[in-house]
C-alpha positions in Angstrom: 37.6 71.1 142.1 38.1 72.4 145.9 37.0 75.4 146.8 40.2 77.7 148.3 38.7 80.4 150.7 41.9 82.8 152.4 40.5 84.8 155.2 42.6 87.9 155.5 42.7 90.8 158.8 46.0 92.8 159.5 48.2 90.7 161.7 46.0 87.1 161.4 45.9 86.7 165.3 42.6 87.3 165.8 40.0 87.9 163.0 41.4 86.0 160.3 42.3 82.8 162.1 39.0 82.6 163.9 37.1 82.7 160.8 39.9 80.1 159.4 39.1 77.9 162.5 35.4 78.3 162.3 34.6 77.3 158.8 37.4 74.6 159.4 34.9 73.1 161.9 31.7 73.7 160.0 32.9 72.3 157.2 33.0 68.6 156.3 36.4 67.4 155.6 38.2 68.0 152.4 34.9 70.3 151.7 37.3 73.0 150.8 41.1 74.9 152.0 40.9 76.6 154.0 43.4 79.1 155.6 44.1 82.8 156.9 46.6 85.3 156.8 47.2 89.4 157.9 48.2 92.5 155.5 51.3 93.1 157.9 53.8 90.2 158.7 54.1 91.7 162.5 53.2 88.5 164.1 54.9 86.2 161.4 55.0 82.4 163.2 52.7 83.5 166.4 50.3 81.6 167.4 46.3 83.5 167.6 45.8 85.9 170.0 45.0 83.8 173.5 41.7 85.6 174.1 40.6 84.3 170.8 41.7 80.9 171.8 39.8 81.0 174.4 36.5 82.6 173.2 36.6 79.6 170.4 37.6 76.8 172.9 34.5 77.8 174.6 32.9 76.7 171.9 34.3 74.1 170.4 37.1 75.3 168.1 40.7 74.8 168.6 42.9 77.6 167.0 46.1 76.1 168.5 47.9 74.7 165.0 47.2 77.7 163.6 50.5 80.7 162.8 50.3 83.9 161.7 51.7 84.5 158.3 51.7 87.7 155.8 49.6 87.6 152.9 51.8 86.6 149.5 51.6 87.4 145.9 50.6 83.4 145.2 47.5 83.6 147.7 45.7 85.6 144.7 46.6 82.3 142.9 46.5 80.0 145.0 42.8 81.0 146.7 39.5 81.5 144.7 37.9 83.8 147.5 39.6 85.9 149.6 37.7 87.3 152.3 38.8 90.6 154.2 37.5 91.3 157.7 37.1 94.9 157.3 37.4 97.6 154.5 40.8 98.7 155.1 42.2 95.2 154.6 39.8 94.6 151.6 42.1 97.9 150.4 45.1 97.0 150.7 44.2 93.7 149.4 43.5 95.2 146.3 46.8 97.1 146.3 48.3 94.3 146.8 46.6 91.7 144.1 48.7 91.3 141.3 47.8 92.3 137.8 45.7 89.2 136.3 44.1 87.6 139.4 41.7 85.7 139.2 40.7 85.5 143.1 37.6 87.0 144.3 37.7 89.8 146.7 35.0 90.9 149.4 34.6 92.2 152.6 32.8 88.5 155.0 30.1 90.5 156.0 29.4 91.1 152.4 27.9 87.6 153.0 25.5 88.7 155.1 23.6 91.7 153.8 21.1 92.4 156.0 23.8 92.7 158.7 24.3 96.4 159.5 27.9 95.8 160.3 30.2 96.0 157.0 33.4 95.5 158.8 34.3 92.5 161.6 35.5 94.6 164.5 38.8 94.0 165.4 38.8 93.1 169.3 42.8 93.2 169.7 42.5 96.4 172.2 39.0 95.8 173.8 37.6 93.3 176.0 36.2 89.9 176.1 33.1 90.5 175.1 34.7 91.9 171.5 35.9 88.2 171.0 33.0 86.6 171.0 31.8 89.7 168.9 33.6 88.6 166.2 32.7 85.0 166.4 29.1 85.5 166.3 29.6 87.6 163.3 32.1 85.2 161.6 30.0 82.0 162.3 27.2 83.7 160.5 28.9 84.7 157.4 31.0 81.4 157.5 27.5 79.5 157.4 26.3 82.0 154.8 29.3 81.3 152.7 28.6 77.3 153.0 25.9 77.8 151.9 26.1 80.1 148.9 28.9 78.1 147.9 26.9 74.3 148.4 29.7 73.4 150.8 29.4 70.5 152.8 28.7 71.2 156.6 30.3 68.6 159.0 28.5 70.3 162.3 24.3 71.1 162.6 23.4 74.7 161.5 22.0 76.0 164.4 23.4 79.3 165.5 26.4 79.5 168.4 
């Protein structure tokens, strides 16, 4: 059975879909589904943020097929894990899962516990340097989660 992992910030142009992008490329294929989505449907059919395309270009991860949707009643069918980048999202998450789910909810840096960071910071209104922020914090629980989960890994596990 694949694993189903939704990654989940509040418009899913920057957070979300890098963490959807990087697990897609540490992952082997078919490993597991993988996909991302935002609490507010603001952004519906955008493409990620273009600083965050950029940050992951530079290392090796194109976001460009990716679109922002709103989270749905099905993804707490549909996806075993969802992962929320901070607490607020994880919150309204839980307002939103319907009575019943199944799906796992946590906050990614959950993954990593000896991160002092709970929440992925969101780099929308800051600078560069917050986008690669976020991918050095998402790479790290995306390789946590591979391996907590015996996921295949498709790239080396040395560190960005």
């Amino acid at each position: 059975m694949t694993t189903r992992i939704l990654f989940v910030c509040l418009g899913n142009i920057c957070r979300s879909p890098a963490a959807q992008g990087v697990m897609d490329a540490l992952l082997a294929p078919g490993a597991a589904e993988i996909d991302s989505a935002g609490i507010g449907g603001w952004h519906a059919g955008d493409p990620p943020d273009p600083r965050m395309c950029a940050a992951a270009a530079a290392r090796g991860i194109d976001l460009s097929a990716q679109r922002a949707r709103k989270v749905l009643p099905e993804d707490f069918a549909r996806f075993d894990l969802i992962l929320a980048m901070d607490a607020d999202n994880l919150a309204a998450l839980e307002a939103l899962r319907p009575a019943g789910s199944a799906a796992e909810l946590h906050r990614l840096l959950d993954l990593l516990p000896d991160q002092p960071r709970r929440d992925v910071p969101d780099p929308y209104y800051g600078g560069a340097s917050g986008f690669d922020t976020v991918l050095d914090l998402v790479d790290a629980a995306c390789r946590a989660l591979a391996t907590a989960r015996h996921l295949p890994l498709r790239r080396a596990a040395a560190g960005p």
